[in-house]
C-alpha positions in Angstrom: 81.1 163.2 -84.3 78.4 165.5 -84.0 75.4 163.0 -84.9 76.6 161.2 -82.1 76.5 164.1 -79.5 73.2 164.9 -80.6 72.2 161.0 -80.0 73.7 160.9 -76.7 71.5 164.0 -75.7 68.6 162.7 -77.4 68.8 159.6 -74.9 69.9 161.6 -72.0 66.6 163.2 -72.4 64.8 160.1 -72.7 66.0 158.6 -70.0 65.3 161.4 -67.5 62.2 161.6 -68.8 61.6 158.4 -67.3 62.1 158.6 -63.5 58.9 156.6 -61.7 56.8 158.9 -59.2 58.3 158.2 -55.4 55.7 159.7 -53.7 53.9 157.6 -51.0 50.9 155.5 -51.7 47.9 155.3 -50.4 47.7 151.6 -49.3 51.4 152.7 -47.2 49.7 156.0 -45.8 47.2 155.5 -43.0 47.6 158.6 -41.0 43.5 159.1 -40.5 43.8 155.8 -37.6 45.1 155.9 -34.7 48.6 154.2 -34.1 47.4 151.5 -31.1 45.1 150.1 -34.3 48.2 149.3 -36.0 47.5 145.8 -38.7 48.0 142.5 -37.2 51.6 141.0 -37.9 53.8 138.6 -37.3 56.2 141.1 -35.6 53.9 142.5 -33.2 54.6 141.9 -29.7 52.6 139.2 -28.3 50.5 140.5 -25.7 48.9 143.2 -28.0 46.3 143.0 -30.2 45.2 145.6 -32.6 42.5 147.9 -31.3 43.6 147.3 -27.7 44.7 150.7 -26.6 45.4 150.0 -23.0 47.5 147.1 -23.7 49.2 149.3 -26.9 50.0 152.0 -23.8 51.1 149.4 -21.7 53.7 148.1 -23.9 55.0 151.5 -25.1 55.5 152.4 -21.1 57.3 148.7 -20.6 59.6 149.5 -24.0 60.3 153.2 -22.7 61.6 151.7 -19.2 63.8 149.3 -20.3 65.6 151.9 -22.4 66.1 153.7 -19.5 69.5 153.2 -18.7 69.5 154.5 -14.9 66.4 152.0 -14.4 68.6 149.1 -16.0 71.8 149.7 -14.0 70.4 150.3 -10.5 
């Protein structure tokens, strides 16, 4: 019985030994650009282009009013 305790631990310890790093990678963290040069992708909106800041504002004001709800009602 006790061999097998002492196994059991042995591989607990193993196995927690084990755990992958979750921190954030590089190629994920771009916070040294700006957020209107955001990557090209097929779920961008399709009036903006990356590196068009006006147009990036534009679209942020048009998202922000139609989630106003006294704007949408009246």
């Amino acid at each position: 019985m006790r061999p097998h305790i002492l196994l059991l631990a042995c591989a607990l310890v193993l196995v927690a030994c084990g755990d992958a790093d979750q921190t954030a990678k590089a190629a994920y963290k771009k916070s040294d650009t700006p957020a209107w040069q955001g990557a090209a992708n097929p779920y961008g909106v399709a009036d903006w282009k990356p590196s068009d800041r006006a147009a990036w504002e534009q679209q942020l004001r048009r998202r922000a009013a139609g989630q106003d709800e006294y704007s949408r009602v009246n």
